[in-house]
C-alpha beads as a LAMMPS data file, in Angstrom:
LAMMPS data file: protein, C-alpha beads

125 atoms
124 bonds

1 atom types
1 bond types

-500.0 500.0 xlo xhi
-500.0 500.0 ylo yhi
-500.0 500.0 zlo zhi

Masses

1 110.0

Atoms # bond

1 1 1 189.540 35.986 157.419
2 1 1 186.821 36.774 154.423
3 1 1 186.559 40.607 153.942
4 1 1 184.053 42.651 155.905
5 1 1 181.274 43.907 153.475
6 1 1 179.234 46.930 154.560
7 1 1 176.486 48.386 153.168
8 1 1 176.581 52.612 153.984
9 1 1 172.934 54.378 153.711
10 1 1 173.005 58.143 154.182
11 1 1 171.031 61.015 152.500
12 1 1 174.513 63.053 152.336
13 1 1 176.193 61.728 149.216
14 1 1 179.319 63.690 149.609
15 1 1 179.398 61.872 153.747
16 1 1 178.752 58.205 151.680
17 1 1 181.507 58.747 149.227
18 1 1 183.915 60.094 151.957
19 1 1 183.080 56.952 154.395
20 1 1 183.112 54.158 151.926
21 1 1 186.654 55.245 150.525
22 1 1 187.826 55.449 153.631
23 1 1 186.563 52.089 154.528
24 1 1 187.860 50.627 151.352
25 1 1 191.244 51.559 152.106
26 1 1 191.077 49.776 155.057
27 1 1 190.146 46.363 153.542
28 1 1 186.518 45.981 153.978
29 1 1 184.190 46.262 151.418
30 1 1 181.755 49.102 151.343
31 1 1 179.009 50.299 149.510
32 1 1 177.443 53.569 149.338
33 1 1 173.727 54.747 148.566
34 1 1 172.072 57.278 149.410
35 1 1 168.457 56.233 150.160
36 1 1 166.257 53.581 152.044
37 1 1 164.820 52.577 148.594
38 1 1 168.071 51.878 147.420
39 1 1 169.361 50.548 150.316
40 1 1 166.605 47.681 150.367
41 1 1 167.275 46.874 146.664
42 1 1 170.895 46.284 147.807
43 1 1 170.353 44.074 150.062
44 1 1 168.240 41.448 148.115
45 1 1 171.107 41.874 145.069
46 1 1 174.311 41.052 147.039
47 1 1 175.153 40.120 150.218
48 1 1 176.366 42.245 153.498
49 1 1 177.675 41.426 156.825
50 1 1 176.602 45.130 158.228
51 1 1 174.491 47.608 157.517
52 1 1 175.027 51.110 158.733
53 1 1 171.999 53.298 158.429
54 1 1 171.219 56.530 159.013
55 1 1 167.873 57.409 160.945
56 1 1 166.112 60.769 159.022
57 1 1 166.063 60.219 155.286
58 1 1 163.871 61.991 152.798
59 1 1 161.573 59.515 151.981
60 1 1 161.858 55.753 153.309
61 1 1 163.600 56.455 157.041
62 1 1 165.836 54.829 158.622
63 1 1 163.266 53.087 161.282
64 1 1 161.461 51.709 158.632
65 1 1 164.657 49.946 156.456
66 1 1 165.543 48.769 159.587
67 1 1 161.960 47.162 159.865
68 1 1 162.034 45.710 156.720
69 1 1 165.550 44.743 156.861
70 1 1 164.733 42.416 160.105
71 1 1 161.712 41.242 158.377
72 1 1 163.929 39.791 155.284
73 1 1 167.165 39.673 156.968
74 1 1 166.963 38.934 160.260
75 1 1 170.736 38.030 160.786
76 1 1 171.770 40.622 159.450
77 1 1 173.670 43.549 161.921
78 1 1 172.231 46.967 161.473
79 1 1 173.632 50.088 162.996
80 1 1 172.025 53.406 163.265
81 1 1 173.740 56.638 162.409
82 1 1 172.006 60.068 163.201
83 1 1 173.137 63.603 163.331
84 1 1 170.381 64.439 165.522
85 1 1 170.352 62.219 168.677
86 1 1 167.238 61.886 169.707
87 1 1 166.906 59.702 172.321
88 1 1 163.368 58.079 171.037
89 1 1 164.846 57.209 167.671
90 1 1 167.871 54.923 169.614
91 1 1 165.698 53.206 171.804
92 1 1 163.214 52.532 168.765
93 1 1 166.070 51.430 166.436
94 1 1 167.258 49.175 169.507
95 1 1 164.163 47.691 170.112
96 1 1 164.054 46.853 166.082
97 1 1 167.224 45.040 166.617
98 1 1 170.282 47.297 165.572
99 1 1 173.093 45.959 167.066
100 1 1 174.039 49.727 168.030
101 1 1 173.122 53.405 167.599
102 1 1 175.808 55.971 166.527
103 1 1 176.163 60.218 166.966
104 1 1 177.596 61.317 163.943
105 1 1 180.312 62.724 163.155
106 1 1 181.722 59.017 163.848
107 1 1 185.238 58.670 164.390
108 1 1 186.097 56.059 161.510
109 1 1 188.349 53.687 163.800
110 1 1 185.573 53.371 166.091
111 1 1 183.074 52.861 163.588
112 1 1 185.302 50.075 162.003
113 1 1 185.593 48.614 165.740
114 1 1 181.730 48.629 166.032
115 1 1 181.799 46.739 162.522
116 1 1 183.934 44.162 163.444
117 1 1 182.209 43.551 167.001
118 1 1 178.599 43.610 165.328
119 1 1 179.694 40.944 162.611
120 1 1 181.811 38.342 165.504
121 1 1 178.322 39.097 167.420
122 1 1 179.976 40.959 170.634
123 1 1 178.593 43.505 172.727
124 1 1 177.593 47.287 172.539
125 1 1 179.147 49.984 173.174

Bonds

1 1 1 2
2 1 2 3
3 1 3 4
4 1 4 5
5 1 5 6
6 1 6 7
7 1 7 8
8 1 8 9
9 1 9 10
10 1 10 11
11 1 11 12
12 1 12 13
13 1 13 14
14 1 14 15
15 1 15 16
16 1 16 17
17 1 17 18
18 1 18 19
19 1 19 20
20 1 20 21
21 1 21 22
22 1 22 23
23 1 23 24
24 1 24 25
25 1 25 26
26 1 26 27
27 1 27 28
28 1 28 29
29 1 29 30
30 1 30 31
31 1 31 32
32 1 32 33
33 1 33 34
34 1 34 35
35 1 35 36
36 1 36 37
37 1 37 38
38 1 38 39
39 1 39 40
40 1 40 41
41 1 41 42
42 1 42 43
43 1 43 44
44 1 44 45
45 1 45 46
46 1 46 47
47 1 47 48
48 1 48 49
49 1 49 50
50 1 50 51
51 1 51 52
52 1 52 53
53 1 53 54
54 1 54 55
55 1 55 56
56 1 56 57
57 1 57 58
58 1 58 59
59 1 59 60
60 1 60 61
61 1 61 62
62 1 62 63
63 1 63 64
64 1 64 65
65 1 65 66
66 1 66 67
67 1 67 68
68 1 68 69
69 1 69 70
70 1 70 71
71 1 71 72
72 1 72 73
73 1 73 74
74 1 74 75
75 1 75 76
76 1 76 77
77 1 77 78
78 1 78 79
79 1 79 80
80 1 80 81
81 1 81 82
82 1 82 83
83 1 83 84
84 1 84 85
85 1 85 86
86 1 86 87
87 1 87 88
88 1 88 89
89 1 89 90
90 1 90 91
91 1 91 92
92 1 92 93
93 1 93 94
94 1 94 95
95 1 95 96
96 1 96 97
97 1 97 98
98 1 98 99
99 1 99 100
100 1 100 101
101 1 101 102
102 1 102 103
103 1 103 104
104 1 104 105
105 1 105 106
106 1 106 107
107 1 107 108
108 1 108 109
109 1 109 110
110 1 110 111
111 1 111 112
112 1 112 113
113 1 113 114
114 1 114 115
115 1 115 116
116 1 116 117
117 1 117 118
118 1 118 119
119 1 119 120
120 1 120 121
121 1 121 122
122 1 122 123
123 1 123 124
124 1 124 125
């Protein structure tokens, strides 16, 4: 089975670090960045099976990567991360095609599940 290869986008560098070594050590692939910006120029330099994205960023927001993502990328899985849980921004990101929306904190086994499930294109939740 290739290796899972994520692409983590949060505005909380010390949260991206944390996650992607802790995905590493599991065997999938992860990259960190820390902005939408970023996060788009990512995506057009390597590829990625998933992309997990959190919603409020300074600057380019989550809705709108997502946007651009689907416009560009339209296979690939997005899911949204927020610390806020509004219940707008889920059914927004939903209707922009994220395969899922998660509450952080996320537990990290369930997150991987949610990975794995997005990428073999199963169901939510």
């Amino acid at each position: 089975m290739a290796t899972l290869r994520v692409l983590f986008v949060d505005d909380e560098e010390e949260l991206v670090s944390t996650v992607v070594e802790r995905l590493e050590l599991r065997g999938i692939a992860a990259t960190g960045v820390v902005s939408g910006e970023e996060a788009l120029t990512r995506i057009e330099e390597q590829p990625f099976d998933v992309v997990v994205l959190d919603v409020r960023m300074p600057g380019l927001g989550g809705l709108e990567v997502i946007k651009r993502i689907k416009q560009s990328h339209p296979d690939l899985q997005v899911l949204l991360l927020s610390g806020h849980g509004a219940k707008e921004d889920a059914t927004t990101g939903l209707r922009l095609g994220a395969f899922d929306y998660l509450q952080k904190p996320v537990d990290l086994e369930d997150l991987i599940a949610i990975l794995h499930r997005a990428v073999a294109g199963g169901k939510r939740g």
